[in-house]
Each structure stands twice: as structure tokens, then as C-alpha cells.
C-alpha positions in Angstrom: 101.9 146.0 187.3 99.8 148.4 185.3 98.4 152.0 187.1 94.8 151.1 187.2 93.8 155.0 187.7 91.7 156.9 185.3 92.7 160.2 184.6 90.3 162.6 182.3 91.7 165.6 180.6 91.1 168.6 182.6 88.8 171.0 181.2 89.0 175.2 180.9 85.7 176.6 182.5 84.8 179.2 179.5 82.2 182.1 180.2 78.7 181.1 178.8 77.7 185.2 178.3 80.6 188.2 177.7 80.9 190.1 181.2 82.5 193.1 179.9 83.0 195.9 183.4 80.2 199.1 181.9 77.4 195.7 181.8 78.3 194.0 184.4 78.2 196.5 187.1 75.6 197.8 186.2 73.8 194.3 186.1 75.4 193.7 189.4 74.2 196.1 191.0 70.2 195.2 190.2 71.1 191.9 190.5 71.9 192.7 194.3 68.9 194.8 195.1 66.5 192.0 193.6 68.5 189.6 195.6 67.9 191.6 199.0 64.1 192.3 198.2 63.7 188.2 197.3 65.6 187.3 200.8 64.0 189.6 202.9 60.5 188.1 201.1 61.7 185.0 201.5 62.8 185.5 205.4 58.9 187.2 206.3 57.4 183.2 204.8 56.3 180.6 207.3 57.7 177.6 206.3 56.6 174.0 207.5 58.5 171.1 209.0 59.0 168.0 207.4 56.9 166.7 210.0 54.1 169.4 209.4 54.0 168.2 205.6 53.3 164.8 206.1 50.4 165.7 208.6 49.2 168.2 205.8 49.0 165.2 203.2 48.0 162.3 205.7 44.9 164.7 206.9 44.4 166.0 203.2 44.9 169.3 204.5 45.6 172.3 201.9 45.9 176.1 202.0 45.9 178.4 199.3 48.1 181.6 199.1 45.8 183.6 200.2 45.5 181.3 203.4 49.8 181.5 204.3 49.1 185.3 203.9 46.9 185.1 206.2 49.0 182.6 208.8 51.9 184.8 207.8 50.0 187.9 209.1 49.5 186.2 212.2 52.4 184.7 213.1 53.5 188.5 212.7 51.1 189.7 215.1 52.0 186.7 217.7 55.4 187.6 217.4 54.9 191.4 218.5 53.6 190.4 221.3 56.1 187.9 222.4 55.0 184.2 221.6 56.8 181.4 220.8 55.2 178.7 220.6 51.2 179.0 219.4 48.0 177.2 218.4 47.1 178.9 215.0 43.7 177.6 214.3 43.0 178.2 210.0 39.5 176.9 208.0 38.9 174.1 210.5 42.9 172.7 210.8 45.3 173.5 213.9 48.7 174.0 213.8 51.4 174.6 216.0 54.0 177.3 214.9 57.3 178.0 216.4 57.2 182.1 216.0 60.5 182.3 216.3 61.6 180.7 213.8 58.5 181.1 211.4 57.9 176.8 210.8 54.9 175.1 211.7 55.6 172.2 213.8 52.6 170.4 213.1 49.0 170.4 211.7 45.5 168.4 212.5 42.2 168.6 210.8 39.4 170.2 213.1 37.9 167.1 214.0 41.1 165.4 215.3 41.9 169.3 216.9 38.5 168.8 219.1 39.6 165.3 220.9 43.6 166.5 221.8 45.1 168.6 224.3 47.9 171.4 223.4 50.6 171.2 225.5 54.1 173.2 225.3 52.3 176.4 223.8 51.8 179.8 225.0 49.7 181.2 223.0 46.6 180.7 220.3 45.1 182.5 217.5 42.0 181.7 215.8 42.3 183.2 212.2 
């Protein structure tokens, strides 16, 4: 009986640029600090749940940077003074924001805002 595995020819892993030590530490170095300023930019943005972002398209809902700024600024404030869970009402939508953990839960439109009832939260900004 024949052996029916396939075997492929391994294959070195080559450099694609020359790391020589002076270059690379150097490069290292910056490469670290522009890591650490993208993470900590990164870490400060309110994200939204998977839940949250089909509500935003099935309510044709969009913000513009200058509009996360904005929520981001608030969910800073809210979290200084303790909330967790808040009604952040932005140009005419509502959403509910875990501050802990920077995510929007879920988002309405205005009009569908006016005829429901919050429950869960403990706080509200109106930005």
C-alpha cells in the first residue's frame, strides 16, 4: 500500500529588509514609542458592539469624527464621576454606553428614543 501523505519541502524564512544592530535599535526604539502613543489612542476610543452597528445601519444612523470626539469626551466625563452604564443622547440618536469598558451597547434614532423606556442605566448625558 502506497503512503498517501503529501509532504512539501520545507522552506527557510529569509529577512525581507537587512536588520543590521546600530539601525535596528535605533528603529526599535521609535517603533515602541509610536506603538505606546497608538495604544494608549487607541484604548481612550469608544468602540461599538456588534449589536450597536447593526442598529446604526438598520436606523441609518451616522456620526462623523467630530461627533465620537464628542461621545468620547463624554463618556470621559461620565466616567469621572462614576457611571457605568448611561443614556448618551447625540444629534437626535440614543445610545447606551457601558463606561467601563468604552462600547456602546446600543443605539435608536430620536423618534424611536421618545416611545421606549431605559432601563439598567444609571446615568444620562445629553450632548
Amino acid at each position: 500500500m502506497a503512503d498517501q501523505r503529501i509532504f512539501f519541502p520545507s522552506q527557510p524564512l529569509l529577512p525581507i529588509d537587512d536588520h543590521s544592530p546600530a539601525r535596528g535599535t535605533v528603529q526599535n526604539q521609535s517603533s515602541q514609542e509610536d506603538f505606546a502613543s497608538i495604544l494608549s489612542k487607541e484604548k481612550d476610543k469608544v468602540v461599538f458592539s456588534h449589536h450597536a452597528q447593526q442598529r446604526l445601519l438598520e436606523r441609518h444612523l451616522n456620526f462623523s469624527p467630530a461627533d465620537l470626539a464628542r461621545l468620547g469626551e463624554a463618556v470621559d466625563r461620565l466616567a469621572a464621576k462614576g457611571a457605568r452604564e448611561s443614556l448618551v443622547y447625540l444629534n437626535d440618536a440614543a445610545l447606551v454606553v457601558s463606561v467601563a469598558n468604552r462600547t456602546v451597547i446600543t443605539a435608536m434614532d430620536g423618534t424611536s428614543a421618545r416611545n421606549n423606556i431605559f432601563m439598567n442605566i444609571d446615568s444620562a448625558a445629553i450632548i
